[in-house]
matplotlib code that plots the C-alpha trace (Angstrom):
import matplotlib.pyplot as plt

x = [-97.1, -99.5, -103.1, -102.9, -100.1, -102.4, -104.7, -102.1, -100.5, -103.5, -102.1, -98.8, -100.7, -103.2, -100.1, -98.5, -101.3, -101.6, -97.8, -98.8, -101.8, -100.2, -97.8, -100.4, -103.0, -100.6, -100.1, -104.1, -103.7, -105.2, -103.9, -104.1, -104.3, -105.8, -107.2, -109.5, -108.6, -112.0, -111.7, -109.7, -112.4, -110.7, -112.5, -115.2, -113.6, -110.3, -112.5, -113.8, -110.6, -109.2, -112.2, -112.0, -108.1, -109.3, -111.7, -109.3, -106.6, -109.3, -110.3, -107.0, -106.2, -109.9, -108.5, -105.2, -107.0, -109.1, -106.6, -105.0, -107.7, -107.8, -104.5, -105.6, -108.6, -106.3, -103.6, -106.0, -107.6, -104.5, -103.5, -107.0, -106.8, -103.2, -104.7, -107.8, -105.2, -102.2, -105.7, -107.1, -103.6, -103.4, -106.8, -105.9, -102.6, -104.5, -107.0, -104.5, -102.5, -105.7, -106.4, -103.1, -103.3, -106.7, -105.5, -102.6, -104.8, -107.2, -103.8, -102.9, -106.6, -107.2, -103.5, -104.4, -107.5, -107.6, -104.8, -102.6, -102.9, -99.3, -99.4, -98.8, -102.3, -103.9, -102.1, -103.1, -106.7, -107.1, -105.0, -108.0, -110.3, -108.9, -108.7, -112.6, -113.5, -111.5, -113.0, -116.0, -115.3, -114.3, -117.6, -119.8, -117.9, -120.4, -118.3, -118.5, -114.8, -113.6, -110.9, -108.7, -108.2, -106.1, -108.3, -108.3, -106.8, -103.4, -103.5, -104.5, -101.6, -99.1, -100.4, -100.3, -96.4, -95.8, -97.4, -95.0, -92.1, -93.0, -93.2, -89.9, -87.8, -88.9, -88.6, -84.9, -84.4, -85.0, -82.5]
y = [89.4, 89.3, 88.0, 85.2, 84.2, 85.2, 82.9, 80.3, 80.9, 81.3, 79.5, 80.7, 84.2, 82.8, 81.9, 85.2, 86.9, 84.7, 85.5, 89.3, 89.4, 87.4, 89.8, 92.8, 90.7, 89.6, 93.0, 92.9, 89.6, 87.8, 84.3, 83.5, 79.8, 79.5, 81.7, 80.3, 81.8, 81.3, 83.5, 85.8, 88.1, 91.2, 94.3, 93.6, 96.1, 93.6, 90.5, 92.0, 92.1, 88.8, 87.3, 89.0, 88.0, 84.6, 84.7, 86.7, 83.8, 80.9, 82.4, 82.8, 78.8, 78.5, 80.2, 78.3, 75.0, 76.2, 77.4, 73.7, 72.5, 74.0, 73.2, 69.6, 69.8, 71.3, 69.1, 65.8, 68.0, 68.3, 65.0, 63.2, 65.4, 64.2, 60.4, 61.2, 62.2, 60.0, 56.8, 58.7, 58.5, 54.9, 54.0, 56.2, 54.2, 50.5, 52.2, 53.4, 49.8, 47.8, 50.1, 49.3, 45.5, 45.5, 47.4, 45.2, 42.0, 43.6, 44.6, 40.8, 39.5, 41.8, 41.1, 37.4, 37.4, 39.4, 38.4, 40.7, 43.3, 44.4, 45.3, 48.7, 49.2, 48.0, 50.2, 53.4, 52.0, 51.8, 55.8, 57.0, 55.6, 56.8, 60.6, 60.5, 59.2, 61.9, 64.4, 63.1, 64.0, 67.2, 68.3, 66.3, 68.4, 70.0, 73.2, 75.9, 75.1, 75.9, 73.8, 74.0, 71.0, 70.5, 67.7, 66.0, 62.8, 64.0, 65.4, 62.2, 60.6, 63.4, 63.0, 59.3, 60.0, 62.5, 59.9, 56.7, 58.9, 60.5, 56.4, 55.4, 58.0, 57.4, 53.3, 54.4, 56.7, 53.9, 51.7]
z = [90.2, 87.2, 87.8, 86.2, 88.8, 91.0, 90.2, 89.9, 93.4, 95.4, 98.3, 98.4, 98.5, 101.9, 103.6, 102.7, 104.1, 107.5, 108.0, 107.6, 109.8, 112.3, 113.0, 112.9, 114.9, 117.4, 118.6, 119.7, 121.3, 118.5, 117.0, 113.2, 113.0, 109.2, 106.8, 103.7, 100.7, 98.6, 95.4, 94.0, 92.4, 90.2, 89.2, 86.5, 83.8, 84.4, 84.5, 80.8, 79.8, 80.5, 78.8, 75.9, 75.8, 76.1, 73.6, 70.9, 72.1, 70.7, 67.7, 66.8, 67.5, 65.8, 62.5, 62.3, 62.9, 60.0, 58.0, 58.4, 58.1, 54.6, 53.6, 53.8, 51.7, 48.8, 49.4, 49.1, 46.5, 44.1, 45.0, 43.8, 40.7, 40.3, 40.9, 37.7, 35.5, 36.2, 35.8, 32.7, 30.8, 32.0, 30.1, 27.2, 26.8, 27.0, 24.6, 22.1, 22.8, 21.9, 18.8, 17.4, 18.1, 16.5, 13.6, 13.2, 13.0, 10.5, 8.4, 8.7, 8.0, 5.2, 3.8, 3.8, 2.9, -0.1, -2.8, -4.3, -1.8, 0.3, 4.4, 2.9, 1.1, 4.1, 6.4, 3.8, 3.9, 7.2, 7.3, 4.7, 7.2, 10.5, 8.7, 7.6, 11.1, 12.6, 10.5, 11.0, 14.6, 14.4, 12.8, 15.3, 18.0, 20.8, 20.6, 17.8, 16.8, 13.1, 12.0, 8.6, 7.3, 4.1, 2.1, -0.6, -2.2, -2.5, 0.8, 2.4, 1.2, 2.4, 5.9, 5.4, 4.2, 7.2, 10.0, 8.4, 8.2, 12.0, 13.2, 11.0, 12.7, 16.1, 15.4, 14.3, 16.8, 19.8, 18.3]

ax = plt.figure().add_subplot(projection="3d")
ax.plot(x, y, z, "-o")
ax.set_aspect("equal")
plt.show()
C-alpha cells in the first residue's frame, strides 16, 4: 500500500489495527472496543516530497492551461486578421465598383455633352488622366521607392491599347 492509499483508507487501516491489537491485548486481559484514528503523519523528508510532487503536478496543469490558453489568443488572432482582410477587399471592391460607375456616367455625360466626340475619346481621356494621377501617386509616395515608368505620348496610348485589349479578352473569355 502506497501513501496516498493510505491516506485514502484511513479507516479500513483503524479497523485493521483494532483487529490486530485485539488479539495481542486479549492475551493481557484487555478489551479493544474502538480506536481513533486521528492522522496519519509521514516523515517530514516524505512529507517534502509529496508537496513538491504536488506542486510540479500544478505547474504542469498551470502550463498546459497556459499553453491553451495561447492557442486561443492566435487562433482568434488569425482569425480577426482573416476578418480585416476578407472586410478590406470587400470595400476595395465597392470602391473600384463605384469608380467604374462614376467613370462610365462621366463617359456618357462628356459623350453627350460635347459633339463630335466618340465613347472611345472619352474613355482615352479619362486613361491619360487615370495614368497622371497614378503617377502622380507614385511620386507623392511616403517610401523612398524608385519606379521606371515608360512615358510619353506614345506610351500612354500603348498602355491604354494593352488595358482595352486586357478587358476585351477577359469580356470574351466569360462568354
Amino acid at each position: 500500500m502506497n501513501l496516498d492509499d493510505l491516506f485514502e483508507q484511513k479507516n479500513d487501516v483503524a479497523k485493521a489495527v483494532l483487529e490486530e491489537l485485539e488479539k495481542v491485548m486479549a492475551d493481557y486481559g484487555y478489551s479493544i472496543e474502538h480506536i481513533l484514528m486521528v492522522d496519519i503523519i509521514p516523515d517530514a523528508a516524505v512529507r517534502k516530497a509529496m508537496n513538491d510532487i504536488n506542486a510540479a503536478q500544478r505547474l504542469q496543469l498551470a502550463s498546459v492551461y497556459k499553453g491553451e490558453a495561447e492557442k486561443i489568443l492566435l487562433v482568434k488572432k488569425a482569425e480577426a486578421e482573416a476578418e480585416a482582410k476578407y472586410l478590406s477587399g470587400v470595400g476595395i471592391a465597392k470602391q473600384r465598383q463605384a469608380i467604374t460607375d462614376g467613370l462610365r456616367e462621366n463617359i456618357l455625360n462628356f459623350s453627350h455633352s460635347v459633339s463630335g466626340t466618340s465613347a472611345k475619346e472619352v474613355m482615352d481621356l479619362i486613361m491619360v488622366t487615370q495614368y497622371f494621377d497614378t503617377i502622380k501617386e507614385l511620386g507623392d509616395g511616403s517610401k523612398n521607392t524608385t519606379v521606371f515608368i515608360p512615358h510619353g505620348p506614345g506610351h500612354v496610348k500603348d498602355i491604354s491599347e494593352q488595358i482595352r485589349d486586357g478587358m476585351m479578352q477577359a469580356s470574351s473569355s466569360n462568354v
